[in-house]
C-alpha positions as a printed NumPy array, in Angstrom:
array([[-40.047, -54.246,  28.604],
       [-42.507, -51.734,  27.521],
       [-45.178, -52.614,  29.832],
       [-42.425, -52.823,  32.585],
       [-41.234, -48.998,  32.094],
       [-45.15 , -47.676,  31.389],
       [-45.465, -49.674,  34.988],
       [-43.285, -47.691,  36.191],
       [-43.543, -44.07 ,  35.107],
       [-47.072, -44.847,  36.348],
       [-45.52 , -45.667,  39.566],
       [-43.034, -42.93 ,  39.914],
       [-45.881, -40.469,  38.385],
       [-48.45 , -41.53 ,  41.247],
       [-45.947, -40.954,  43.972],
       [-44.53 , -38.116,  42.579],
       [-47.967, -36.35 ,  42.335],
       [-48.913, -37.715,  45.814],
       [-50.446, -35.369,  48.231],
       [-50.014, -37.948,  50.731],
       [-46.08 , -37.876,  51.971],
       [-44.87 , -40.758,  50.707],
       [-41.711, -39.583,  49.6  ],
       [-40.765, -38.637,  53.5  ],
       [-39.662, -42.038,  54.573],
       [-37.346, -41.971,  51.218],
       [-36.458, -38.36 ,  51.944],
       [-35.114, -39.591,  54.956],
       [-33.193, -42.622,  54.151],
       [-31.324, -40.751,  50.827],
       [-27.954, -40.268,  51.662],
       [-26.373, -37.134,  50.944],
       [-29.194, -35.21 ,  49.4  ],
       [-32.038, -34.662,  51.884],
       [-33.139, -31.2  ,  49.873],
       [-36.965, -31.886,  48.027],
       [-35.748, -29.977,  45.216],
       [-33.062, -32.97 ,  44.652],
       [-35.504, -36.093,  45.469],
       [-37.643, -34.36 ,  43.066],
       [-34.839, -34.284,  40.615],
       [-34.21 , -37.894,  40.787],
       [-38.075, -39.023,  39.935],
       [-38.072, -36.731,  37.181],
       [-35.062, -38.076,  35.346],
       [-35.932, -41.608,  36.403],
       [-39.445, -40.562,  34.799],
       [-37.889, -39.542,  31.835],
       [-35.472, -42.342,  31.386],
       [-38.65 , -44.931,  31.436],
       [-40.631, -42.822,  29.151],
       [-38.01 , -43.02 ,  26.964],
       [-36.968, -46.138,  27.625],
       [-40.761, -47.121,  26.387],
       [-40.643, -44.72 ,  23.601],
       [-37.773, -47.027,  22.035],
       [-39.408, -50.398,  23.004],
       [-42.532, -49.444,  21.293],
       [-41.2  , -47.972,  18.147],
       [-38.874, -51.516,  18.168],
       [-42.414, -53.764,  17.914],
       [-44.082, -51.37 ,  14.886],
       [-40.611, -52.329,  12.788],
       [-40.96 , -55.642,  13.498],
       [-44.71 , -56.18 ,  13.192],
       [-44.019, -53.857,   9.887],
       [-41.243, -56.477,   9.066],
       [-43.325, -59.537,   9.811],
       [-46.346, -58.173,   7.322],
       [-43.901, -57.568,   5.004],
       [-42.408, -60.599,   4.453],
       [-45.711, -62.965,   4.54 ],
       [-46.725, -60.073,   1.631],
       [-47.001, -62.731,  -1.716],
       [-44.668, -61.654,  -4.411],
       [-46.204, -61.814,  -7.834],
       [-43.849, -60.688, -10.879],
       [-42.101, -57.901,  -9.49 ],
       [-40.691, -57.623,  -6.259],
       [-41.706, -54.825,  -4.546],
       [-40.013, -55.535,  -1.065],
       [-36.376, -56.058,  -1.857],
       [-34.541, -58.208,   1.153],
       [-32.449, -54.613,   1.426],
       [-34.926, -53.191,   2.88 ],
       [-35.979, -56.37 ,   4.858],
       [-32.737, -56.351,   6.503],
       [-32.898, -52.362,   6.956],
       [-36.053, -52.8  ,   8.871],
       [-34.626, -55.604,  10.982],
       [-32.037, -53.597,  11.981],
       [-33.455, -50.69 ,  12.869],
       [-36.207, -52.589,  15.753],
       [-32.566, -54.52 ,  16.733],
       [-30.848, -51.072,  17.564],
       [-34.273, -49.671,  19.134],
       [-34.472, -52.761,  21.439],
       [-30.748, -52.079,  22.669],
       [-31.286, -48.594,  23.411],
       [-34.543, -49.48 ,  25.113],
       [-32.994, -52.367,  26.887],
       [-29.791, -49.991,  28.029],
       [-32.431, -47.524,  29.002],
       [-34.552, -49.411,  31.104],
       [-30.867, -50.774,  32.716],
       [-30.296, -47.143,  33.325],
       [-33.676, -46.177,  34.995],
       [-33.357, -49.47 ,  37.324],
       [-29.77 , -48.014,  38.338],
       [-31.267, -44.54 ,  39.137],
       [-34.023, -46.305,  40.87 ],
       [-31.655, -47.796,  43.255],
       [-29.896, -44.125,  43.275],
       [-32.997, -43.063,  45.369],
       [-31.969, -45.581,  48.533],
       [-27.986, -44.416,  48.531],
       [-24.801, -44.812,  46.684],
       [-23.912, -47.83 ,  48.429],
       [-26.786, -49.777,  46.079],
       [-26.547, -48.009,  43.012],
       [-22.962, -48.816,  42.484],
       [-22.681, -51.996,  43.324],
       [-25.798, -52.67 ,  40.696],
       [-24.113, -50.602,  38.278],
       [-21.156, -52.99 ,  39.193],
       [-23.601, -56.497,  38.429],
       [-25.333, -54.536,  34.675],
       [-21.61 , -54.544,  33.378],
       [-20.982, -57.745,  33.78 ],
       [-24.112, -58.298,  32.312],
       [-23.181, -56.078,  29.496],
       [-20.166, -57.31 ,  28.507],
       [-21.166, -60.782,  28.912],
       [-24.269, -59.856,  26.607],
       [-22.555, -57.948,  24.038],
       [-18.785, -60.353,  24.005],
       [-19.145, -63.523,  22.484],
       [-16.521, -65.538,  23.835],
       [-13.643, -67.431,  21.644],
       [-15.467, -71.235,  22.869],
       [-18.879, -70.033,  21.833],
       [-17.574, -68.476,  18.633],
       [-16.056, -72.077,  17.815],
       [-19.505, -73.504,  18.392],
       [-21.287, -71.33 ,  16.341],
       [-18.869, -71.388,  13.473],
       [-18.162, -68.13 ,  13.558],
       [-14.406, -67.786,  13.941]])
């Protein structure tokens, strides 16, 4: 997901700096805002959101290449590396991934804001589903696990 948003700001950063007009064919098929001070409002804070977006994927991999090291580290006597802060390092690369992951969600959804409103809501409409099927375990698959 990291490569996939530096992709893109690279993308969005070529067109953006374009002396070429590219962005007149998407001027003209934006509905509602046809001003160039809003088009170029919408690359910059879908260049922002996948900068960020890879800011958060990339600090996710250092904690868990940190983690990895950590654990294959031999343990002689005392234990220097407690599984507290095992588990501490695991979680923090878990809630970076989310926050990446949501962010690159959110820069695909302003993506699609570029083309209309028609698009971006109705893929807002799909990444819910997605969410809440992502972040609900259901009652069957919480049998199956064990878990309830």
């Amino acid at each position: 997901m990291a490569n996939t948003s530096i992709l893109l700001c690279c993308g969005l950063g070529a067109v953006i700096s374009s002396t070429y007009r590219v962005k007149k064919p998407l001027i003209d098929s934006v509905y509602g805002a046809q001003g160039e001070s809003v088009v170029a409002l919408k690359y910059a804070t879908i260049f922002t959101t996948f900068l960020f977006s890879f800011l958060f994927h990339s600090l996710s991999v250092r904690f868990l290449s940190q983690l990895s090291f950590l654990i294959c580290l031999p343990q002689h006597g005392i234990a220097l590396v407690t599984p507290e802060y095992l588990t501490h390092l695991l979680r923090k690369a878990t809630v970076l991934n989310i926050v990446g992951n949501r962010l690159s969600h959110t820069g695909l959804f302003l993506l699609l804001w570029i083309f209309g409103p028609v698009m971006a809501f109705s893929f807002s409409l799909v990444v819910l589903f997605v969410f809440h099927k992502m972040d609900f375990v259901a009652a069957k698959e919480k049998i199956n696990v064990g878990i309830a």
